[in-house]
Jmol script that loads the backbone (N, CA, C; Angstrom):
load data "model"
ATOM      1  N   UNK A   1     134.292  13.158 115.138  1.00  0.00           N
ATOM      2  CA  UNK A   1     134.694  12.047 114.304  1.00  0.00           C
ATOM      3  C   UNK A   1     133.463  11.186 113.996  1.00  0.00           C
ATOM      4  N   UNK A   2     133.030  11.034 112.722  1.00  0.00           N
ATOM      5  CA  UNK A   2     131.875  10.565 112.557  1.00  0.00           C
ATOM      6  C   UNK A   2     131.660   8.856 112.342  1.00  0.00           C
ATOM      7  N   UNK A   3     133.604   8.056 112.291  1.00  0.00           N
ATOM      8  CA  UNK A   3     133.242   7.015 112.772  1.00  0.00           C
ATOM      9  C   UNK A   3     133.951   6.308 113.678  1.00  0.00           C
ATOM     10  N   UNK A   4     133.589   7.095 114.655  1.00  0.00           N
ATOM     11  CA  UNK A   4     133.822   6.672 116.121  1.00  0.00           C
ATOM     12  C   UNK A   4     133.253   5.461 116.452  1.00  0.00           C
ATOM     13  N   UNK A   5     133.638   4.583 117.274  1.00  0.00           N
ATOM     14  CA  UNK A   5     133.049   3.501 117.660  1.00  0.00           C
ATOM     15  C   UNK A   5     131.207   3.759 118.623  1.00  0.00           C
ATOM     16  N   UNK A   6     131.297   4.873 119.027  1.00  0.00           N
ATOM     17  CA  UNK A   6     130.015   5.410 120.048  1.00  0.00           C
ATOM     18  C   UNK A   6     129.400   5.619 118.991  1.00  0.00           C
ATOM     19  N   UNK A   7     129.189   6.032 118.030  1.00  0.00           N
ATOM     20  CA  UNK A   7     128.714   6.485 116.775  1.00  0.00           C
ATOM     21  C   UNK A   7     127.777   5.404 116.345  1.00  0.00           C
ATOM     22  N   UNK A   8     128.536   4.365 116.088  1.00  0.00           N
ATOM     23  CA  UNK A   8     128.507   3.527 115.272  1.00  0.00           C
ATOM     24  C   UNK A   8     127.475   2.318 116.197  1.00  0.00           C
ATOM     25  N   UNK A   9     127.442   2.438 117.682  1.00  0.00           N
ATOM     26  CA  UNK A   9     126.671   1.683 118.547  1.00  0.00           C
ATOM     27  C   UNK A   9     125.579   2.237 118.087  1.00  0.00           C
ATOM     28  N   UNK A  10     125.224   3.868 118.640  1.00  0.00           N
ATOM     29  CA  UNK A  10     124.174   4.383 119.035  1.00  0.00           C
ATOM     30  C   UNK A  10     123.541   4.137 117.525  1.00  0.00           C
ATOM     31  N   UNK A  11     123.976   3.753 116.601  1.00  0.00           N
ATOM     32  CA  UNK A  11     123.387   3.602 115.079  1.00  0.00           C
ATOM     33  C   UNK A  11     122.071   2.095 115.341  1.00  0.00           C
ATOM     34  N   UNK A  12     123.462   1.050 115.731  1.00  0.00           N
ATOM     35  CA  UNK A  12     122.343  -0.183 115.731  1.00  0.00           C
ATOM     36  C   UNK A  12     122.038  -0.572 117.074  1.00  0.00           C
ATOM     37  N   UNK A  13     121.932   0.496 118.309  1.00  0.00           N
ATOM     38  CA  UNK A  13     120.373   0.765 119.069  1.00  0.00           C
ATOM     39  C   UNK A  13     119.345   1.364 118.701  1.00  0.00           C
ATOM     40  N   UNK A  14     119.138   2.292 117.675  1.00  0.00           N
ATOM     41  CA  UNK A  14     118.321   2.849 117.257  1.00  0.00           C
ATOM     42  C   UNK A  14     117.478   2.115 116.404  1.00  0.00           C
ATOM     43  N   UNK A  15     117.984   0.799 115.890  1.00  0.00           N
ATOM     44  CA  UNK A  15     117.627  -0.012 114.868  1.00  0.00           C
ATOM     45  C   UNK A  15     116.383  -1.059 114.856  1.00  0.00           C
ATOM     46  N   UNK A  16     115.209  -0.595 115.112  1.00  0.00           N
ATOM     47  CA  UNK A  16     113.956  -1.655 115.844  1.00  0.00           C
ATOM     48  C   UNK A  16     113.624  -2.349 114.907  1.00  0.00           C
ATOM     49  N   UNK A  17     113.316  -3.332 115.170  1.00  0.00           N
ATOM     50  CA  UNK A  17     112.505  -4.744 114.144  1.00  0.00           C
ATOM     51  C   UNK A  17     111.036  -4.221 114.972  1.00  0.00           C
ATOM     52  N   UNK A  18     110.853  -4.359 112.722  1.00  0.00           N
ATOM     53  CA  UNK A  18     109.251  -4.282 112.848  1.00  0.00           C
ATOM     54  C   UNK A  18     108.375  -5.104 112.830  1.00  0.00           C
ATOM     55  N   UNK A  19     107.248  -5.449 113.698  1.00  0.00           N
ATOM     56  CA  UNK A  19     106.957  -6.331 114.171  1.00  0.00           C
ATOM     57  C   UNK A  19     106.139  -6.739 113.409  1.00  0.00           C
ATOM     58  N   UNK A  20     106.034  -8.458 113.153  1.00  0.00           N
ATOM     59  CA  UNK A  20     105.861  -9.026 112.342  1.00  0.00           C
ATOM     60  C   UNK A  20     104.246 -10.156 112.640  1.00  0.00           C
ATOM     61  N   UNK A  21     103.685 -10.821 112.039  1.00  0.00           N
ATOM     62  CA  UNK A  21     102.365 -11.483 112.243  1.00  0.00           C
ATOM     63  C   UNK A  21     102.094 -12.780 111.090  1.00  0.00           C
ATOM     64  N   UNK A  22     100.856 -13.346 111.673  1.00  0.00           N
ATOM     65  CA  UNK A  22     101.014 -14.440 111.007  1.00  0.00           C
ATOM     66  C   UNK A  22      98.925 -14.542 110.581  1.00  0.00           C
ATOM     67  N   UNK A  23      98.786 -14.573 109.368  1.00  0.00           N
ATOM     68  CA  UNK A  23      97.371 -14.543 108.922  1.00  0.00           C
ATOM     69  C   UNK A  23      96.962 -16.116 108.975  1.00  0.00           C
ATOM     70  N   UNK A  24      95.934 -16.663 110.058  1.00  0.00           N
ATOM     71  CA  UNK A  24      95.254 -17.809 110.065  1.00  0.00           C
ATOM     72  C   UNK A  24      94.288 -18.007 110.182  1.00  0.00           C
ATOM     73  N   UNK A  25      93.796 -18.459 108.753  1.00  0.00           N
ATOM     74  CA  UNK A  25      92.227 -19.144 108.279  1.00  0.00           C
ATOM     75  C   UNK A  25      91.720 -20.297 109.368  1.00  0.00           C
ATOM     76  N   UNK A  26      90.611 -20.364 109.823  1.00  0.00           N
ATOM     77  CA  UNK A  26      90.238 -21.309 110.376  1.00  0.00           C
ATOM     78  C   UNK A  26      89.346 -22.302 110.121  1.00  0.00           C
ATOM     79  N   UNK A  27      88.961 -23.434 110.234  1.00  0.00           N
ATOM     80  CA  UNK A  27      87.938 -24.733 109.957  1.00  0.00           C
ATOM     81  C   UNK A  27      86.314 -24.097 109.602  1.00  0.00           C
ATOM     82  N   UNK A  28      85.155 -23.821 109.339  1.00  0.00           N
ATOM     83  CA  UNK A  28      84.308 -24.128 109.240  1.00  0.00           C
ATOM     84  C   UNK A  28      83.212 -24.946 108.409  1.00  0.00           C
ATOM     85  N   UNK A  29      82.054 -24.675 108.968  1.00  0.00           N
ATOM     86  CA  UNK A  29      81.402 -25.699 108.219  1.00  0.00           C
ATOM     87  C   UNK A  29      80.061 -24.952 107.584  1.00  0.00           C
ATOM     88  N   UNK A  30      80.546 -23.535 106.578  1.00  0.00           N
ATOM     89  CA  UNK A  30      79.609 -23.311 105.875  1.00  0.00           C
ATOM     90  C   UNK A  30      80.823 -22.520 104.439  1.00  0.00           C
ATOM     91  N   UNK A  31      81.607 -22.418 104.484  1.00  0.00           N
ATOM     92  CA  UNK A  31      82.493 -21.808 103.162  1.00  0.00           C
ATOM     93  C   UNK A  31      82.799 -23.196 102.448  1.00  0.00           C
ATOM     94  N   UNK A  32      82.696 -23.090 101.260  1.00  0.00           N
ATOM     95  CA  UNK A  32      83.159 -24.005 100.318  1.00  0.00           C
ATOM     96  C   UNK A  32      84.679 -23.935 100.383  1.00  0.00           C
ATOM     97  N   UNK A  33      85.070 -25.260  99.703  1.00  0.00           N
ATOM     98  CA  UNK A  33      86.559 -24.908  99.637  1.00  0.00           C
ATOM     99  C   UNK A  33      86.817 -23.983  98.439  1.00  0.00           C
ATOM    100  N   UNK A  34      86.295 -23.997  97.338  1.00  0.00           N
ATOM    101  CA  UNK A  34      86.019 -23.015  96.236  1.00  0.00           C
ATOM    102  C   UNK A  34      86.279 -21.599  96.443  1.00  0.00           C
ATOM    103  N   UNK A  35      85.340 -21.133  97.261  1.00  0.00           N
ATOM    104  CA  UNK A  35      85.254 -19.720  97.906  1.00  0.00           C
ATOM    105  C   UNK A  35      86.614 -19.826  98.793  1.00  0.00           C
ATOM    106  N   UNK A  36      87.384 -20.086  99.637  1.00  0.00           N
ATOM    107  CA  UNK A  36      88.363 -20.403 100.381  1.00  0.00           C
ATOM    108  C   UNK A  36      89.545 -19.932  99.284  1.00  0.00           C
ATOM    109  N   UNK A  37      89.280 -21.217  98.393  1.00  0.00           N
ATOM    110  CA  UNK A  37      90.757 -21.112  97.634  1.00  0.00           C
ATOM    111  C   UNK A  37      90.471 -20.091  97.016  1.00  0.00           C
ATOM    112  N   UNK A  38      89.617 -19.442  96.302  1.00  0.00           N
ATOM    113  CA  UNK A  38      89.714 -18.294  95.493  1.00  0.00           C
ATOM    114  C   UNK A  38      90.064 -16.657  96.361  1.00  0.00           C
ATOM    115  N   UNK A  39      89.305 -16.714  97.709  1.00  0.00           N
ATOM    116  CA  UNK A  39      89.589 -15.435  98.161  1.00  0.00           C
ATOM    117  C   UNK A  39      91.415 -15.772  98.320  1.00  0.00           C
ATOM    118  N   UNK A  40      92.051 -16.735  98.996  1.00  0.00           N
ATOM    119  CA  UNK A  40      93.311 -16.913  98.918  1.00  0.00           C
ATOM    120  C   UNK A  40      94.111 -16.416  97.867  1.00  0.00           C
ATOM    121  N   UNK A  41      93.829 -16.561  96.759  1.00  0.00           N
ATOM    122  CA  UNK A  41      94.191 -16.522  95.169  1.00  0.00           C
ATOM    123  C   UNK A  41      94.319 -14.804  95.414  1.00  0.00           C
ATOM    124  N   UNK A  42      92.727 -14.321  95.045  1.00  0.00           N
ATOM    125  CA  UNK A  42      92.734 -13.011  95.139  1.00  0.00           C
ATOM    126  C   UNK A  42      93.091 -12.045  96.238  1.00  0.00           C
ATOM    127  N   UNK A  43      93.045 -12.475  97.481  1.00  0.00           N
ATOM    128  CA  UNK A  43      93.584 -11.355  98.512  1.00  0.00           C
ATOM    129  C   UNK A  43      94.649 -11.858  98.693  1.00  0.00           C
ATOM    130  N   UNK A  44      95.643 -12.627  98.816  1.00  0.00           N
ATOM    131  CA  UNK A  44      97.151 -12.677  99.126  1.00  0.00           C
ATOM    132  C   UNK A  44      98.086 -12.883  97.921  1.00  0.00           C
ATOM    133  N   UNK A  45      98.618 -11.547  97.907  1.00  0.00           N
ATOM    134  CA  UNK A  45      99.841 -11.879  96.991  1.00  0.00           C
ATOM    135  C   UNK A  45     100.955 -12.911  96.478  1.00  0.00           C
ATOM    136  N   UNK A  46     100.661 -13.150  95.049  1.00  0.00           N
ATOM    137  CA  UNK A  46     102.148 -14.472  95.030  1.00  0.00           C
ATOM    138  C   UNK A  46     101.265 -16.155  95.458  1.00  0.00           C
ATOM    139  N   UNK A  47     100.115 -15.791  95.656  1.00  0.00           N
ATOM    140  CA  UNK A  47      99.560 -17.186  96.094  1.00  0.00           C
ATOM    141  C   UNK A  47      99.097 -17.735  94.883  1.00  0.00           C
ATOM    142  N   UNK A  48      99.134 -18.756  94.641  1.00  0.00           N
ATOM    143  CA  UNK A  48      99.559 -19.672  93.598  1.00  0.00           C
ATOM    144  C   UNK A  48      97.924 -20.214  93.629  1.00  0.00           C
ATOM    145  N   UNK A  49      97.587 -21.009  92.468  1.00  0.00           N
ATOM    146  CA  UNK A  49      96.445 -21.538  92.612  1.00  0.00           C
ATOM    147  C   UNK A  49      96.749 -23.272  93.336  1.00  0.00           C
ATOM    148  N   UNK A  50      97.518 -23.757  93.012  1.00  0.00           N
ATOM    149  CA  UNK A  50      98.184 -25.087  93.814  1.00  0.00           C
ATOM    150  C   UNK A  50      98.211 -24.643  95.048  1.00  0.00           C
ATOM    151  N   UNK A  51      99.105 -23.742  95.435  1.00  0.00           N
ATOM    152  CA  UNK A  51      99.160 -23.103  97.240  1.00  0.00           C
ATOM    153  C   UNK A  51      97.809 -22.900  97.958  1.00  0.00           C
ATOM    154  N   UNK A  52      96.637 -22.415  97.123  1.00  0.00           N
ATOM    155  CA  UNK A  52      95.646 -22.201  97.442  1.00  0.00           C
ATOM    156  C   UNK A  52      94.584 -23.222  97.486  1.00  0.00           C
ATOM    157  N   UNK A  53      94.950 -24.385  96.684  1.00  0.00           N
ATOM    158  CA  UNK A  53      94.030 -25.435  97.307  1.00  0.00           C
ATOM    159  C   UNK A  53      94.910 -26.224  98.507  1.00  0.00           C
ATOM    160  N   UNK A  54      96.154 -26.357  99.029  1.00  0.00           N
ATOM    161  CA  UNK A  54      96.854 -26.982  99.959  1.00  0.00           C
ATOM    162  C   UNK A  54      96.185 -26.353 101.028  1.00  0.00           C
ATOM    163  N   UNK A  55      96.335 -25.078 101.087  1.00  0.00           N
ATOM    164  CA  UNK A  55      96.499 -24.449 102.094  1.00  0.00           C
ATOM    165  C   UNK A  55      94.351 -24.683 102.457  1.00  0.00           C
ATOM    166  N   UNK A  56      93.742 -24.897 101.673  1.00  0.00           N
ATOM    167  CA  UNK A  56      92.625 -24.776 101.408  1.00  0.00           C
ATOM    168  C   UNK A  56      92.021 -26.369 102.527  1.00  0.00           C
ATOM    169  N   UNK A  57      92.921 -27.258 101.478  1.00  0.00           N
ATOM    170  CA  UNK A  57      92.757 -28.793 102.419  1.00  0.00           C
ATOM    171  C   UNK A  57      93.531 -29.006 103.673  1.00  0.00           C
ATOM    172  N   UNK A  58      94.407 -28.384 104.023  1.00  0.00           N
ATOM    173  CA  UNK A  58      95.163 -28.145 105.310  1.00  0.00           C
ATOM    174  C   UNK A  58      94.146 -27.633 106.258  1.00  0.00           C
ATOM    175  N   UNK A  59      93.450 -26.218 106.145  1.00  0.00           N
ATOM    176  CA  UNK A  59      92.204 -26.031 106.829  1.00  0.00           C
ATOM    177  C   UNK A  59      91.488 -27.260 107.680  1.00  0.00           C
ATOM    178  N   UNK A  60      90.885 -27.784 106.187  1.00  0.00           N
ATOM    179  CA  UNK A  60      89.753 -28.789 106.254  1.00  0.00           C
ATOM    180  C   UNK A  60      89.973 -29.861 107.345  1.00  0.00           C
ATOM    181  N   UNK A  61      91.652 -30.055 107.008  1.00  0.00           N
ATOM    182  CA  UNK A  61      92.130 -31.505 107.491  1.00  0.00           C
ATOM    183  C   UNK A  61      92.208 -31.029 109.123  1.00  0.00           C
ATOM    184  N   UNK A  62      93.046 -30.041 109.325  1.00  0.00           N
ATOM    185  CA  UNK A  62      94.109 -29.510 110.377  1.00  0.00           C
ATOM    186  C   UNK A  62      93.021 -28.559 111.723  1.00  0.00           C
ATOM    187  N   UNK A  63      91.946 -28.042 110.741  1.00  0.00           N
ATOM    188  CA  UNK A  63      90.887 -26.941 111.492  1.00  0.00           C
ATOM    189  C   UNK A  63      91.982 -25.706 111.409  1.00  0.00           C
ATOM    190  N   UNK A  64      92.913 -25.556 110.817  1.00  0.00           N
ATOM    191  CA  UNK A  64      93.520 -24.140 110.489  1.00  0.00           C
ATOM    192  C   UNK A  64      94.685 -24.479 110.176  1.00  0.00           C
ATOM    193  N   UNK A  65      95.002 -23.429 109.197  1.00  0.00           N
ATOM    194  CA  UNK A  65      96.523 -23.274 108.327  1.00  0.00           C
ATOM    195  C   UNK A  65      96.595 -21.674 108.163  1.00  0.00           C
ATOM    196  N   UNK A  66      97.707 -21.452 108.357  1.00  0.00           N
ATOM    197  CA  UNK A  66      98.613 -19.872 108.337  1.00  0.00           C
ATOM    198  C   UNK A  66      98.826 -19.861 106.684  1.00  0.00           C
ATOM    199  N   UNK A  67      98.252 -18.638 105.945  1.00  0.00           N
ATOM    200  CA  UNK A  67      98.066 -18.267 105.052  1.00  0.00           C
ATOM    201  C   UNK A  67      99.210 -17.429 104.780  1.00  0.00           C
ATOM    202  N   UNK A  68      99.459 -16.459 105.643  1.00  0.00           N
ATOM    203  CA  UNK A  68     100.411 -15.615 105.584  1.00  0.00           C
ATOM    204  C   UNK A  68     101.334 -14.996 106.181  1.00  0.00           C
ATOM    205  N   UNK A  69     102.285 -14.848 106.503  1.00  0.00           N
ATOM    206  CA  UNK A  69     103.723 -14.160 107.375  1.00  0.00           C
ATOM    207  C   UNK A  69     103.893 -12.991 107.106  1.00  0.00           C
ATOM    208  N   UNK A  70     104.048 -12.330 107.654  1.00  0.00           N
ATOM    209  CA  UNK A  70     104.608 -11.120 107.179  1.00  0.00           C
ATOM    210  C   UNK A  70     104.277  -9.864 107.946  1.00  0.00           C
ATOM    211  N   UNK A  71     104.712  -8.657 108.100  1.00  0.00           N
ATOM    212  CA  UNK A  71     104.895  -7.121 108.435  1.00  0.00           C
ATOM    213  C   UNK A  71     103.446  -7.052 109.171  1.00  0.00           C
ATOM    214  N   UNK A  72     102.939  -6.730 110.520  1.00  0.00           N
ATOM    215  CA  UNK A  72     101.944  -6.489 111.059  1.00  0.00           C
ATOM    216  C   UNK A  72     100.909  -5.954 110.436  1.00  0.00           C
ATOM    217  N   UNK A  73     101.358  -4.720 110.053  1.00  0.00           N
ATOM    218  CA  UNK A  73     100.684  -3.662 109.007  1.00  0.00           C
ATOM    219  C   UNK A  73      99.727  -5.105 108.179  1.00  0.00           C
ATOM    220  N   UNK A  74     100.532  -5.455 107.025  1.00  0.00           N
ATOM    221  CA  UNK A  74     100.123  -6.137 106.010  1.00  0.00           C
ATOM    222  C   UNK A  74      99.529  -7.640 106.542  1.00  0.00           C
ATOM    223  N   UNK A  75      99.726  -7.490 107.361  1.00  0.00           N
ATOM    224  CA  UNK A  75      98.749  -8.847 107.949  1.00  0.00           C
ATOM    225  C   UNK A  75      97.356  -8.412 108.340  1.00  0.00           C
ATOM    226  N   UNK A  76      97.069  -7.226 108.965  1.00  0.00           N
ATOM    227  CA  UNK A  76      96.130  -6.576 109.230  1.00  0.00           C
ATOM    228  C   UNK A  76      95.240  -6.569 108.309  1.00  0.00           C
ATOM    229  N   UNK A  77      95.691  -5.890 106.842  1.00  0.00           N
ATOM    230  CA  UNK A  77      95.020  -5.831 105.861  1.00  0.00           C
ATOM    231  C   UNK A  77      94.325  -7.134 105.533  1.00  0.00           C
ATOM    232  N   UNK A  78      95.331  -8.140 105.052  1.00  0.00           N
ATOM    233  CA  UNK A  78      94.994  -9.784 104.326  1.00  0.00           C
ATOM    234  C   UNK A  78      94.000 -10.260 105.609  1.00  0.00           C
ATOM    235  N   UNK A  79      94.240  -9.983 106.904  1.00  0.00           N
ATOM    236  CA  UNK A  79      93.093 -10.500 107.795  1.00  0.00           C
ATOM    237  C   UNK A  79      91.480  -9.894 108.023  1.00  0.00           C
ATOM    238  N   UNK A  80      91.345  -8.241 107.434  1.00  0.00           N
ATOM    239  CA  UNK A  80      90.628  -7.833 107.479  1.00  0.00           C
ATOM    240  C   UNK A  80      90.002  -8.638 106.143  1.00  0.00           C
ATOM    241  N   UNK A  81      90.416  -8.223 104.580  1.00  0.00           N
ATOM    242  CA  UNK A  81      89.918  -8.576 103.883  1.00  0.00           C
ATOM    243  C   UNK A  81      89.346  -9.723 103.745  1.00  0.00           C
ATOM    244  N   UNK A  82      90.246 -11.192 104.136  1.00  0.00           N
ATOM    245  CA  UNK A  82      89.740 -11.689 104.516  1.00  0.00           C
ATOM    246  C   UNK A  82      88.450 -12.271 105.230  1.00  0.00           C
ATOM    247  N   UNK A  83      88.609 -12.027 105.792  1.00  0.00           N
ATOM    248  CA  UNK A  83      87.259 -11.624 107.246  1.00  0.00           C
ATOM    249  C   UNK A  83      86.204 -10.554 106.275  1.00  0.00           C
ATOM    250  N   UNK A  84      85.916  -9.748 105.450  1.00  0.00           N
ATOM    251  CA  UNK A  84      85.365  -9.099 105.236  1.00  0.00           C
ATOM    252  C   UNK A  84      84.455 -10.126 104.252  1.00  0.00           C
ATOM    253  N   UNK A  85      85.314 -11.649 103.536  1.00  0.00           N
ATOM    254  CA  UNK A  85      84.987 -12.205 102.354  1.00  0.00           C
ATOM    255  C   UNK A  85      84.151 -13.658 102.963  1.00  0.00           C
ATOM    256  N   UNK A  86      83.845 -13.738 104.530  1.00  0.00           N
ATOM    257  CA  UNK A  86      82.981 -14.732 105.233  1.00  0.00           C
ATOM    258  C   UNK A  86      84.219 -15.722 105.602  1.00  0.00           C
ATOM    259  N   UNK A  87      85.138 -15.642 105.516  1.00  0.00           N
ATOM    260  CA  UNK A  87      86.186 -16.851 105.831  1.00  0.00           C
ATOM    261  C   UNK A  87      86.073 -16.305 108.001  1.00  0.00           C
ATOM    262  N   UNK A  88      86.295 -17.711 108.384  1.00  0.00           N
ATOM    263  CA  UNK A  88      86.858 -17.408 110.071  1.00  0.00           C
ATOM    264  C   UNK A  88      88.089 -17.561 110.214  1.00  0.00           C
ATOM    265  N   UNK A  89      88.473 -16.542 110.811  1.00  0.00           N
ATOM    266  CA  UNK A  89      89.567 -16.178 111.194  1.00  0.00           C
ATOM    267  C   UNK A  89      89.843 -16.424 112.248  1.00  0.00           C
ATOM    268  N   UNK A  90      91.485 -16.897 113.018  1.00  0.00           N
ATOM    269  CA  UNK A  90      92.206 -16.531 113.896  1.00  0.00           C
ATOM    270  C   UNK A  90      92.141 -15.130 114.365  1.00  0.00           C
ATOM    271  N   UNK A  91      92.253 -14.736 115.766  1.00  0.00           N
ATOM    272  CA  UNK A  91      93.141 -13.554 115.711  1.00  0.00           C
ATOM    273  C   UNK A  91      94.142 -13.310 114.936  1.00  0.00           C
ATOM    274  N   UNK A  92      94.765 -11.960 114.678  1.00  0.00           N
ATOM    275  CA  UNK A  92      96.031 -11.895 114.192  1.00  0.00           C
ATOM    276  C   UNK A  92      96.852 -12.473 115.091  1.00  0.00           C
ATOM    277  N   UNK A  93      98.227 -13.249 114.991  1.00  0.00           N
ATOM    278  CA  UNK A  93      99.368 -14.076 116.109  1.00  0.00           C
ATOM    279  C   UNK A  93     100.552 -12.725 115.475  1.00  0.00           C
ATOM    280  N   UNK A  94     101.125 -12.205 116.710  1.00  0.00           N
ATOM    281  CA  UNK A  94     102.642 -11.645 116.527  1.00  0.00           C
ATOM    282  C   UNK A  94     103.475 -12.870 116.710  1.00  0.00           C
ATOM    283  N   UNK A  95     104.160 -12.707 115.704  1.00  0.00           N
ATOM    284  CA  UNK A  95     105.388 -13.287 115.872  1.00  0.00           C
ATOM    285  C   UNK A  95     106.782 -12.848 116.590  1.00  0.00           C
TER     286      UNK A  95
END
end "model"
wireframe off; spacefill off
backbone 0.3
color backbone group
C-alpha cells in the first residue's frame, strides 16, 4: 500500500535541510566605499545600487554588515569572489 502511514513518515525523515550561510563584509581601512559598493552591485545578485551603498555605510559605521543569506554552496561562491576583489571578509557563518 503505497499510502500507508510508514510510507509516508519514512518520506519526511529522509527530508534534510540544506544548510544554509551568511556572507559578511568586514570594516577596513584601505577599500573605498566605491569599490565596496560596486563589487556588491556586481557579485551579488538582485543587489540594488541603494542596497549597496547601505550595506556599504553599515560596514563603515558597524565594522561589518551581512551582505548575503543564502544556500552554503552559494555563499561560498559570493565569499570567494568577493575576497578575490580585496574586500575583508568574515569567515563564512552557518546558519
Amino acid at each position: 500500500m503505497l499510502n500507508s502511514p510508514s510510507t509516508a513518515l519514512n518520506l519526511k525523515i529522509s527530508k534534510a535541510k540544506y544548510p544554509e550561510a551568511r556572507v559578511i563584509v568586514l570594516d577596513d581601512s584601505f577599500n573605498t566605499f566605491q569599490h565596496v559598493a560596486n563589487c556588491l552591485i556586481t557579485i551579488i545578485p538582485g543587489m540594488s545600487e541603494k542596497r549597496a551603498w547601505d550595506l556599504t555605510i553599515k560596514v563603515d559605521k558597524a565594522g561589518l554588515a551581512e551582505v548575503w543569506r543564502g544556500s552554503l554552496e552559494q555563499a561560498e561562491l559570493y565569499h570567494e569572489q568577493l575576497l578575490s576583489k580585496g574586500l575583508t571578509m568574515a569567515p563564512i557563518e552557518r546558519t
